[in-house]
C-alpha positions in Angstrom: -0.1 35.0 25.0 3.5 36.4 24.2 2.7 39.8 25.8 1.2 37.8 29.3 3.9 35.5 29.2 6.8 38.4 28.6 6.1 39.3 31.9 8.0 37.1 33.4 11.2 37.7 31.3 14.2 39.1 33.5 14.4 41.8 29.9 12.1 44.4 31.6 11.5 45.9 27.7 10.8 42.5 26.3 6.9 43.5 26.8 7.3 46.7 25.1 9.8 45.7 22.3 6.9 42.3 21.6 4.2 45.0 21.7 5.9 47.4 19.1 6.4 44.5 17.1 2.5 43.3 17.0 1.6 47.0 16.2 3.9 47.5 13.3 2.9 43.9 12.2 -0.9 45.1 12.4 -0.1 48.4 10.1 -0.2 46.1 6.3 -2.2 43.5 8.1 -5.2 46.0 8.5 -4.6 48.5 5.1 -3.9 45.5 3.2 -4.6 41.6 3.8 -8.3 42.9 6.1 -9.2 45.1 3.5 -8.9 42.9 0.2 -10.6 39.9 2.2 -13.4 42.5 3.5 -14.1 43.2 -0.3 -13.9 40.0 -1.8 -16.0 38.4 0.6 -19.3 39.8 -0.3 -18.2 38.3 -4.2 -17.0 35.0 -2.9 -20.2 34.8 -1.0 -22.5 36.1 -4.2 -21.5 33.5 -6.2 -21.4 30.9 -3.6 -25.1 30.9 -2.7 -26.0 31.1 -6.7 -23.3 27.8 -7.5 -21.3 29.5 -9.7 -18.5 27.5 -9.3 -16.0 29.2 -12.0 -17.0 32.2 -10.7 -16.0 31.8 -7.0 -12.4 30.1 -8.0 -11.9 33.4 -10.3 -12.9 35.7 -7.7 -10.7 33.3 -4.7 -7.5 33.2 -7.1 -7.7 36.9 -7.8 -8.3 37.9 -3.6 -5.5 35.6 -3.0 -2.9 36.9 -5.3 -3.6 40.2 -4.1 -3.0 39.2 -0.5 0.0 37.6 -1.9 1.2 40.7 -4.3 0.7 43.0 -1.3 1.7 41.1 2.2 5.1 39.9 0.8 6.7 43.3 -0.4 5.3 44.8 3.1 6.8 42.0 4.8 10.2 41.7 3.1 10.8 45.6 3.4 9.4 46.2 7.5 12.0 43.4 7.5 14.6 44.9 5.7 13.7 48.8 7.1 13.1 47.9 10.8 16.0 49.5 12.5 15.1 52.5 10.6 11.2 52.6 11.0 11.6 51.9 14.7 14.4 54.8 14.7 11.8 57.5 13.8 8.8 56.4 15.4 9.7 55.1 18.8 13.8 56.2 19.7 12.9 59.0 22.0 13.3 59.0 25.8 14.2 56.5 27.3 14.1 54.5 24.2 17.6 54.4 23.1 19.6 52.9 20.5 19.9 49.7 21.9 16.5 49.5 22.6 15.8 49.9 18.7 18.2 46.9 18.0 16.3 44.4 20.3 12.9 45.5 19.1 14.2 45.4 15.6 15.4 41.3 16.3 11.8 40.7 17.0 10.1 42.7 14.2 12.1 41.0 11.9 11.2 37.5 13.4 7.8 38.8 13.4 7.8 39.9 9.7 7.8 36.0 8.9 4.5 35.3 10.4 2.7 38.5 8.0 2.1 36.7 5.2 0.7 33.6 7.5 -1.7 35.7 9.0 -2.4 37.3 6.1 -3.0 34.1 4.4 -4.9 33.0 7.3 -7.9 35.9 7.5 -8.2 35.6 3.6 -8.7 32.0 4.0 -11.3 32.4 6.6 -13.1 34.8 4.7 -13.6 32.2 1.7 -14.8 29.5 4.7 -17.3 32.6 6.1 -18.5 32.9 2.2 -19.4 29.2 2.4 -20.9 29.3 5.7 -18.6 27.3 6.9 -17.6 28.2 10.4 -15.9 24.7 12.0 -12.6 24.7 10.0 -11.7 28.6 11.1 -12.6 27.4 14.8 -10.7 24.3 14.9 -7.7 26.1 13.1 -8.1 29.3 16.1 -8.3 26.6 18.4 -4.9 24.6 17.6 -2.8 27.9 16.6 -4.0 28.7 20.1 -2.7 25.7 22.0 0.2 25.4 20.0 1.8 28.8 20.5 0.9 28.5 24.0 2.8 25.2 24.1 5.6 27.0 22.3 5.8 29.9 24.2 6.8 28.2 27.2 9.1 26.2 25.7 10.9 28.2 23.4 11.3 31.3 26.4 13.3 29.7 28.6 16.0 29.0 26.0 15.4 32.0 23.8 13.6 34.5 25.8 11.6 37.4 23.8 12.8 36.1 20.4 11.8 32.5 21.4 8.1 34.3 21.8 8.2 35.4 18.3 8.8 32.4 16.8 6.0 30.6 18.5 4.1 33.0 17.2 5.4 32.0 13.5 4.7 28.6 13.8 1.5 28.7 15.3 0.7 31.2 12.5 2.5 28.9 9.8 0.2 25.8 11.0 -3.0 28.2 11.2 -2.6 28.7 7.8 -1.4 25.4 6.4 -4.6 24.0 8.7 -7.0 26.0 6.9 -5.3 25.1 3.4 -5.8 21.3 4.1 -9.8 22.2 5.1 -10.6 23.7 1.7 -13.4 21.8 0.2 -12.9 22.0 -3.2 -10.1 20.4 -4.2 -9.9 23.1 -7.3 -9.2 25.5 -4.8 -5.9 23.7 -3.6 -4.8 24.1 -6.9 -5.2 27.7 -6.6 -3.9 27.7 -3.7 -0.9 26.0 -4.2 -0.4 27.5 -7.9 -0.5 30.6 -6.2 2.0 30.0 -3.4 4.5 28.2 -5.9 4.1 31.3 -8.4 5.9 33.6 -6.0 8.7 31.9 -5.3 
């Protein structure tokens, strides 16, 4: 949506500096959150289908710290390292200094919505475990509608940065959807034990 939308930005590089963004974003989404929900899911699912209750929340708490442990240091330092990283990968050409600055404003907007998506594909996971499909749908289809509805809003006051923060909230309420649809109310605990032991 913020990639169709950017094209009708007067910034001609507000595409580009959006796309960057999403890729660099995608880097410790993929090695990390992905790949810690991809192995704790045949676990979570194992001792699903055999009602090990105690079992499952052990296996959940762990996957979820993990995700935690890993996404937040990624996220603070892209944050922190953005002009830098985007320095040696990308300023070449035509991409010039002050085309690393504006890309850099919307990584680091960007790098606030990690941790939500993060949160987001391990807490669908857990729902796939329990064969339960509707919540993950209904949560894809309001983060959907809602950063649409924010994208056009937020744009014409704040252009490409106004993009990235639609993308934050609908990612923010994605999450915090998919927390309020977990079944057992153990696993709020967990869930909110584990979000209130990092900060």
């Amino acid at each position: 949506i913020s990639r169709f939308l950017a094209y009708n930005l007067e910034d001609e590089g507000a595409l580009s500096y959006l796309f960057l963004s999403a890729r660099l974003i995608e880097l410790p989404l993929g090695v990390f959150a992905i790949s810690i929900s991809t192995v704790f899911f045949p676990e979570l699912s194992q001792a699903f289908s055999k009602e090990k209750k105690s079992e499952y929340k052990n296996f959940f708490a762990r996957g979820f710290r993990l995700t935690m442990g890993m996404i937040l240091p990624a996220s603070i330092g892209l944050a922190l390292l953005s002009d830098s990283i985007l320095s040696v990968l990308f300023q070449w050409g035509e991409f010039g200094q002050e085309d690393v600055r504006l890309a850099s404003e919307v990584l680091v907007v960007s790098c606030f919505a990690l941790p939500f998506y993060a949160l987001a594909a391990y807490l669908i996971k857990a729902f796939h475990s329990q064969k339960n499909m509707t919540p993950p749908l209904h949560a894809a289809i309001i983060s959907l509608c809602v950063n649409f509805i924010l994208s056009i809003i937020l744009m014409q006051e704040y252009g490409m940065i106004g993009l990235a923060w639609a993308n934050v909230i609908s990612a923010f309420l994605q999450t915090t959807f998919l927390a309020i649809k977990l079944n057992d109310f153990e696993l709020k605990s967990i869930f909110s034990e584990s979000i209130f032991s990092f900060f």
